[in-house]
C-alpha positions in Angstrom: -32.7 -22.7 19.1 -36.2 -23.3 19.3 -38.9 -20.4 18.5 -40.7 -19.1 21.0 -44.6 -18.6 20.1 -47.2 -17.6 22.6 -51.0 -18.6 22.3 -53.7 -16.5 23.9 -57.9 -17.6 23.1 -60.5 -17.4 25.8 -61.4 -21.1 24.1 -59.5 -24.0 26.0 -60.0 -26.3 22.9 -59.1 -24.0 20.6 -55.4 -22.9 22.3 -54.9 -26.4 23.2 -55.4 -27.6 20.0 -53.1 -24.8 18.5 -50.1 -25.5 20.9 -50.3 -29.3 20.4 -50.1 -28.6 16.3 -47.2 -26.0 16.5 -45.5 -27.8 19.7 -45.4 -31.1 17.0 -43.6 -28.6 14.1 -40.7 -28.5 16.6 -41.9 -24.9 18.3 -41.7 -24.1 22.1 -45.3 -22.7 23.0 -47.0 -21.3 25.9 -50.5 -20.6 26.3 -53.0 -17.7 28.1 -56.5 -17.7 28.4 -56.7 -13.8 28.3 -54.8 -10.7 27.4 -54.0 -10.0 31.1 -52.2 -13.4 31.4 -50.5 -13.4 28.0 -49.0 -9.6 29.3 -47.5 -11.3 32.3 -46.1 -13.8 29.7 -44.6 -10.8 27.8 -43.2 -9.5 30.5 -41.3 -12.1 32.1 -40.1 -14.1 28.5 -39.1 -13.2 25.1 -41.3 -14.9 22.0 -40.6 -14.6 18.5 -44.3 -14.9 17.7 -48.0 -13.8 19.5 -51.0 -15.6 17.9 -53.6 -13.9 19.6 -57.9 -13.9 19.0 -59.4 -10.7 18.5 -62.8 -11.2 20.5 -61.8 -11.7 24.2 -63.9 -10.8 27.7 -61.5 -8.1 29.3 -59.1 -7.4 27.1 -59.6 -8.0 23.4 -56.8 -8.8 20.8 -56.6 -5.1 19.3 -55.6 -4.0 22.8 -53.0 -6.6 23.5 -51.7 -6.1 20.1 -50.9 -2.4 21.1 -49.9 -3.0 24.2 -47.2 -5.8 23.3 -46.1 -3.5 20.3 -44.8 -1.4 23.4 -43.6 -4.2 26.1 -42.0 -6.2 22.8 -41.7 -5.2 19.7 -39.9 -7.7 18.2 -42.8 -10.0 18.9 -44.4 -10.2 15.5 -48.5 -11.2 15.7 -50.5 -12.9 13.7 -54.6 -12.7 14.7 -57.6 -15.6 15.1 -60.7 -13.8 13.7 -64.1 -14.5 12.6 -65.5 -13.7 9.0 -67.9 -11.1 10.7 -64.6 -9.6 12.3 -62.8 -9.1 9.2 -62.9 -5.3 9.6 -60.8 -5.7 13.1 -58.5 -8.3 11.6 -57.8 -5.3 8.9 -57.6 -2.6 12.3 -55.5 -5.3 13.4 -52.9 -5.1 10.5 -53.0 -1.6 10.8 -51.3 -1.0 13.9 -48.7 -3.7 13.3 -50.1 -7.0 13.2 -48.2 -9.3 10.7 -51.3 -11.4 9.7 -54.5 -13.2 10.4 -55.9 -16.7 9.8 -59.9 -16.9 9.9 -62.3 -19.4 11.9 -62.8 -22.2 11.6 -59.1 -22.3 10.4 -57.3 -24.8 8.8 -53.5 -26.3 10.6 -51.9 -26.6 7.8 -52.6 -23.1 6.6 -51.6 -21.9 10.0 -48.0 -23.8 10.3 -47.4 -21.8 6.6 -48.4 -18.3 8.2 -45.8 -18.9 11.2 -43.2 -20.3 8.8 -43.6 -17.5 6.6 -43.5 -14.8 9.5 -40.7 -16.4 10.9 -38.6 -16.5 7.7 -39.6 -12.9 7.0 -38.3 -11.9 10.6 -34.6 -14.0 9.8 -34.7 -12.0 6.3 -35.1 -8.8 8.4 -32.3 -9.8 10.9 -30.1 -11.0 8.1 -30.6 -7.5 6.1 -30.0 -5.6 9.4 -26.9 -7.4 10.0 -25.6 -7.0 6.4 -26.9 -3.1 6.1 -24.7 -2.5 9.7 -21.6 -4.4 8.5 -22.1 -1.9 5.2 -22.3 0.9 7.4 -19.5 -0.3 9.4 -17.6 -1.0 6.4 -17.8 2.6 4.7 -17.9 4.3 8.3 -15.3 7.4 7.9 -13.0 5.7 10.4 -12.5 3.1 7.6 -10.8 5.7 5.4 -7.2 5.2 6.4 -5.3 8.0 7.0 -4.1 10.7 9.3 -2.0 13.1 6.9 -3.2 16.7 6.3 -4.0 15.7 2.7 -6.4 13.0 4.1 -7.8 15.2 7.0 -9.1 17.9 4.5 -10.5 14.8 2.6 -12.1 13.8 5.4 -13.8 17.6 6.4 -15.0 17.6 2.8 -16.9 13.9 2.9 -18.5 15.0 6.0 -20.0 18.1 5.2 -21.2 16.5 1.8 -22.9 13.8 3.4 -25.6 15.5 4.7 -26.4 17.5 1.5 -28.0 16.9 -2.0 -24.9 18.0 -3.6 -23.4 16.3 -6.9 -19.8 15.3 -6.3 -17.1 15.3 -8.2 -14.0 12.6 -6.7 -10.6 13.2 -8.6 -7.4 10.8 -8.3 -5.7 8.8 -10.0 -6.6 4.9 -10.1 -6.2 3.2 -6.8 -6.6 6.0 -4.7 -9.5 5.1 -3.3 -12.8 7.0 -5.4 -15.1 4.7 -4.8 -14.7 4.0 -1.3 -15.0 7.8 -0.6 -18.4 7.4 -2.8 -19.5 4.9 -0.5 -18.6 6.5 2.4 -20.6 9.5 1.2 -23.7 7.5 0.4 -23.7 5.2 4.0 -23.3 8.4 5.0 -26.4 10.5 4.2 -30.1 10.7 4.1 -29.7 8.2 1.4 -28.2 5.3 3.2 -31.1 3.1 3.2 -31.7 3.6 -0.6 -29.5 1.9 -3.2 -26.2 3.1 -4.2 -25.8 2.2 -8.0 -21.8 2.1 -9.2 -21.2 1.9 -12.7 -17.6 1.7 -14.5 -18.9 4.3 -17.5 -15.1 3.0 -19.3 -16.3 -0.7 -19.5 -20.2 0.1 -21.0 -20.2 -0.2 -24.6 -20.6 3.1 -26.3 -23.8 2.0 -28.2 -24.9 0.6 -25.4 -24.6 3.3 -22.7 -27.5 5.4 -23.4 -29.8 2.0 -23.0 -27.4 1.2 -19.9 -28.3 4.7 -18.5 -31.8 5.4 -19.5 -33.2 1.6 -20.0 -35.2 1.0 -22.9 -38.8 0.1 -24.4 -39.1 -3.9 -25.6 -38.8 -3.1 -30.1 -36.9 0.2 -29.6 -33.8 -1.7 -31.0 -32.8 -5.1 -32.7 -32.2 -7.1 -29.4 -34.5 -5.1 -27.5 -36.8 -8.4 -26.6 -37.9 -6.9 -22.9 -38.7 -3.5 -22.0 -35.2 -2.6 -19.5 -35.3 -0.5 -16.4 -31.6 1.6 -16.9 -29.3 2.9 -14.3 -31.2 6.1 -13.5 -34.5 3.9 -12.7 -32.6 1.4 -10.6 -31.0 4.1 -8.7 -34.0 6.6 -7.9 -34.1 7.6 -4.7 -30.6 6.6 -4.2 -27.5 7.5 -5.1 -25.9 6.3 -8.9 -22.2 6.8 -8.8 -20.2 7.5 -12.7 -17.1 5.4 -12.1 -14.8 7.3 -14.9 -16.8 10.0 -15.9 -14.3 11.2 -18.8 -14.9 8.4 -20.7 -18.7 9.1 -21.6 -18.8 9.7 -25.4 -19.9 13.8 -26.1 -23.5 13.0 -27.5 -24.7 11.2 -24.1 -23.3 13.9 -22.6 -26.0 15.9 -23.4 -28.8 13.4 -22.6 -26.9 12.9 -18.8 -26.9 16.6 -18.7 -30.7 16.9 -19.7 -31.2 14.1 -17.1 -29.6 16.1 -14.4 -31.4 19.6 -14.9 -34.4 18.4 -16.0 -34.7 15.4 -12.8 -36.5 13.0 -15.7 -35.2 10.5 -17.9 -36.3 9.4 -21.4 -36.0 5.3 -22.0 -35.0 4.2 -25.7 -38.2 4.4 -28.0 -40.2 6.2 -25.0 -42.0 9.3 -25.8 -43.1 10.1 -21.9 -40.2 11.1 -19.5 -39.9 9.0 -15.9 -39.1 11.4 -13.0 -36.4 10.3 -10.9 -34.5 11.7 -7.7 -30.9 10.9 -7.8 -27.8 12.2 -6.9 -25.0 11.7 -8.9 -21.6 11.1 -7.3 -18.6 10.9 -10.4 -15.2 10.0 -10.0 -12.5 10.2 -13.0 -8.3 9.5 -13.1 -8.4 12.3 -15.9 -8.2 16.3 -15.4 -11.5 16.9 -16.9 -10.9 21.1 -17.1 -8.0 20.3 -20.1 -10.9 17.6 -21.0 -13.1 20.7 -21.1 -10.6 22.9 -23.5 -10.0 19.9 -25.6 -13.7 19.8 -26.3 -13.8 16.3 -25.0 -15.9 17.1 -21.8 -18.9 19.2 -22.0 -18.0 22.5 -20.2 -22.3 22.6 -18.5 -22.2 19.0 -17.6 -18.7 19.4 -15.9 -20.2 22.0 -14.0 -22.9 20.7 -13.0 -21.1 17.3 -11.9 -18.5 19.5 -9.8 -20.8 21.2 -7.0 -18.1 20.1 -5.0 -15.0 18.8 -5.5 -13.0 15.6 -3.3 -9.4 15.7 -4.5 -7.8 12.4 -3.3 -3.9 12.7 -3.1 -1.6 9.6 -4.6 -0.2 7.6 -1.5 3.1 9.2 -2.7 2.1 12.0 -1.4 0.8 10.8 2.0 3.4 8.2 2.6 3.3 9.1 6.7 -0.2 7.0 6.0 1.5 3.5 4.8 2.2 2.6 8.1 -1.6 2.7 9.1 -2.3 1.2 5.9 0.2 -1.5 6.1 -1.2 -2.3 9.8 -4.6 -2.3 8.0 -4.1 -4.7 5.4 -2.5 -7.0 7.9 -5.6 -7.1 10.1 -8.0 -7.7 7.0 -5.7 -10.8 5.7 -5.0 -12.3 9.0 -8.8 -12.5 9.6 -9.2 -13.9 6.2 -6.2 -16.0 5.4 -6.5 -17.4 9.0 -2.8 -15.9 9.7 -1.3 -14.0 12.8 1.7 -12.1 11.3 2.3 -9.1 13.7 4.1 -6.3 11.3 6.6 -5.9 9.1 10.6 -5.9 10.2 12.2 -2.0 10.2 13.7 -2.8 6.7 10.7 -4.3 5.3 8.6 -0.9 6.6 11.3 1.3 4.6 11.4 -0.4 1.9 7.2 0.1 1.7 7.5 3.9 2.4 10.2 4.0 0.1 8.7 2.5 -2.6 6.9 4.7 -5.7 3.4 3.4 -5.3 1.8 3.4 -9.3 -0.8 1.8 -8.1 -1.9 3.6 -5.1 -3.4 1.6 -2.4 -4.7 -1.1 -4.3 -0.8 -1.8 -5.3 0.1 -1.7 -1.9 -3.0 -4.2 -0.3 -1.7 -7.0 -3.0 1.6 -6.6 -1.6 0.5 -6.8 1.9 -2.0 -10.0 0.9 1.1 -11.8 -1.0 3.3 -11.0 1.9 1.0 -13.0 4.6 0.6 -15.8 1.6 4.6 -16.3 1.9 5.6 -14.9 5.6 7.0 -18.0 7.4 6.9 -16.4 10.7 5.3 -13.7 12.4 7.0 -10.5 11.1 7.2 -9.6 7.3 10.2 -9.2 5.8 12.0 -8.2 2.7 12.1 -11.5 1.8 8.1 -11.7 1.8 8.0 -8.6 -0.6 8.0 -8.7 -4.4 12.4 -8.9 -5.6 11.4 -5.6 -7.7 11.1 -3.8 -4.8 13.6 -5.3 -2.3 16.3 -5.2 -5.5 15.6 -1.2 -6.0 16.1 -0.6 -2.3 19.6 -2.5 -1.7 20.4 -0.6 -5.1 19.6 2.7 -3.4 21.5 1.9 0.0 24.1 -0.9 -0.8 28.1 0.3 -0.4 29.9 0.6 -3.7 32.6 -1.1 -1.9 32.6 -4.8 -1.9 34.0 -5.0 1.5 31.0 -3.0 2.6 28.3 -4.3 0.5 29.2 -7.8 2.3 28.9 -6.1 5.8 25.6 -4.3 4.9 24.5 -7.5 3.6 25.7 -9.7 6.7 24.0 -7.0 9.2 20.6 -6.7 7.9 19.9 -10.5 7.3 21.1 -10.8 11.1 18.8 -8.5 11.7 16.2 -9.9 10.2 17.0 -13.7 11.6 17.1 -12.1 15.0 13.7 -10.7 14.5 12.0 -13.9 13.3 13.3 -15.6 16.1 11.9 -12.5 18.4 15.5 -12.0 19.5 16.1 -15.5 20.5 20.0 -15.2 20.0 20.5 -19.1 20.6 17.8 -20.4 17.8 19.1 -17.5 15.6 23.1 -18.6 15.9 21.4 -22.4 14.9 19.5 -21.2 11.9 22.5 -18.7 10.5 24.4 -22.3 11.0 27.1 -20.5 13.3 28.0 -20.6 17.3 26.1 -18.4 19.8 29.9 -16.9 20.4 30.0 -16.3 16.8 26.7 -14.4 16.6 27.8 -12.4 19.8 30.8 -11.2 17.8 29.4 -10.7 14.4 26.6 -8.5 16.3 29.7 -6.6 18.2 31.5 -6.1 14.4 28.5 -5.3 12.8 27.6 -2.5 15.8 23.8 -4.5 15.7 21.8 -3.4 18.4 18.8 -5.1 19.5 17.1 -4.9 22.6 
């Protein structure tokens, strides 16, 4: 789609000349001899750009330019001046213009300026978009869950949000820390600042204090460049201490020192930097023993727990995998281009059945390999990892082998019938048997399905 630019100058030759130029670049123009006319324009049509001259009988440029700021603001202007009317080209700029060109002005000069506009204006669109899916994407309602263990989560993440707090996010691994960070950040007064994640268990410890505090170029063999560190990169923002526990004692003190004093010292600096962050910190380990190990400083976990989000395993919220399961679904049928529906009934008990080690994260890759494999619409135990399928039929399969063959024979009926969405005739060809066979088996087996 074409941009739309609109030319206003009192001088024929001059807005003429100006359409022609930009009209030849590929841009749809239209052109007004005075602000009056070029309001009417911006009334009735939208234009991505306003190249406007300041000195105009009636109506000069500074008053169109505040006047189209209010009718459209997404019009972004760029002014025609004079060298003596520098001073209102910088008036100009003040109030919102997005730049000028001076008389007598060269085309090619002037192409640049409206390429340069433009791109800045898809940038801005582009970063809005991404910052809204981000918000979207760490939006409580994103936060599966509707247990009472989740619920009190939830209470807690809102009432943070709005603070300066330091959080503290206990749980063990996969239950979801750093999503809860996120959600906190996107969240606050903070959002549009950056939120800074670091894994403190993967930072070499000789390296962490330069990781944290950044460094001065010579402080160190290596040290070629002088280093903005974590803190820096984060100020304003929010920095969030993936795995807290595992900072070695001695930086302890410097993070602690960081935190009370709101000023950081770079490696080999002898002046502080003042920074504003708030620190969120998640950990898998119970950092009070940590404390009466004398592995944990007891004044940095204190400081570090103003409040603290205790996230429960997905054991203990299993009523949740159902949402989560319906979830994961949505997220890999968008992405693997699938349209599986839901899991069978035995496929969904074997799920809440199973002992989830590794929390949600365990669950999504079962969910992603089950939409990889599922040949039809529904997931079944088939789809699932043998592991867990073999340590359900273990639990519920008859001692008897009479029995075991029955349980056996009902649920893969079952779960024919359901592929075929209870198409009994293209379910007796695939089980390789007679519709009158199938009708009896289901009569024997006392299966039900509507």
């Amino acid at each position: 789609m074409k941009s739309k630019i609109l030319i206003v100058d009192d001088e024929k030759a001059i807005r003429e000349s100006v359409s022609l130029i930009l009209s030849e670049e590929g841009y749809e123009t239209e052109i007004a001899s005075t602000g009056k006319e070029a309001l009417k324009h911006l009334n009735e049509q939208d234009f991505e750009v306003l190249i406007t001259d300041l000195k105009m009988p009636e109506m000069d440029g500074i008053e169109l330019i505040k006047k189209s700021l209010k009718i459209c603001p997404g019009t972004s202007v760029i002014i025609i001046t004079a060298h003596a009317s520098v001073e209102s080209a910088i008036e100009a700029l003040r109030i919102g213009a997005f730049d000028y060109i001076l008389k007598p002005f060269d085309f090619d000069d002037l192409i640049l300026k409206v390429q340069r506009l433009l791109n800045h204006k898809e940038l801005a669109l582009e970063n809005q978009a991404l910052r809204k899916e981000v918000e979207e994407k760490y939006n409580f309602s994103n936060i599966i869950g509707q247990s009472p263990e989740m619920q009190g989560v939830f209470h807690l993440i809102k009432k943070v949000s709005s603070t300066k707090g330091n959080v503290l996010i206990t749980g063990k691994s996969g239950t979801g820390k750093e999503l809860v960070a996120r959600a906190i950040h996107f969240n606050s007064p903070r959002k549009n600042k950056r939120f800074v994640a670091i894994n403190c268990g993967a930072i070499v410890g000789t390296l962490m204090e330069s990781e944290f505090f950044g460094h001065k170029k010579g402080s160190f063999t290596g040290a070629i460049n002088d280093k903005d560190g974590y803190f820096k990169i984060a100020n304003q923002g929010t920095l969030f201490l993936d795995e807290v526990g595992d900072i070695p004692l001695p930086l302890q003190v410097k993070l602690l020192r960081a935190i009370e004093e709101v000023e950081i010292y770079p490696v080999g600096a002898s002046n502080p930097i003042k920074v504003d962050v708030r620190i969120i910190a998640a950990t898998n380990r119970d950092l009070a023993k940590e404390v009466e190990k004398d592995n944990f400083r007891d004044d940095l976990y204190y400081r570090l727990n103003v409040v603290e989000i205790r996230l429960p395993s997905l054991t203990d919220r299993k009523e949740d995998i159902p949402l989560l399961v319906q979830h994961f679904i949505q997220k890999y049928n968008r992405e693997l281009n699938r349209h599986i529906k839901n899991p069978d009934n035995i496929t969904m008990r074997i799920l809440r059945n199973h002992d989830w080690k590794g929390g949600i994260r365990e669950l999504e890759n079962v969910i992603e390999r089950a939409l990889i494999l599922c040949e039809g619409d529904i997931i079944t135990p088939g789809d699932l990892p043998p592991n867990m399928v073999n340590a359900e039929i273990e639990d519920e399969m008859p001692i008897r082998l009479k029995d075991a063959v029955a349980y056996f024979e009902r649920e893969h009926i079952k779960r024919i019938l359901q592929k075929t969405a209870i198409n009994k005739e293209e379910a007796a060809n695939i089980l390789g048997i007679s519709l009158s066979s199938l009708y009896r088996k289901m009569d024997d087996l006392n299966i039900k399905i509507l």
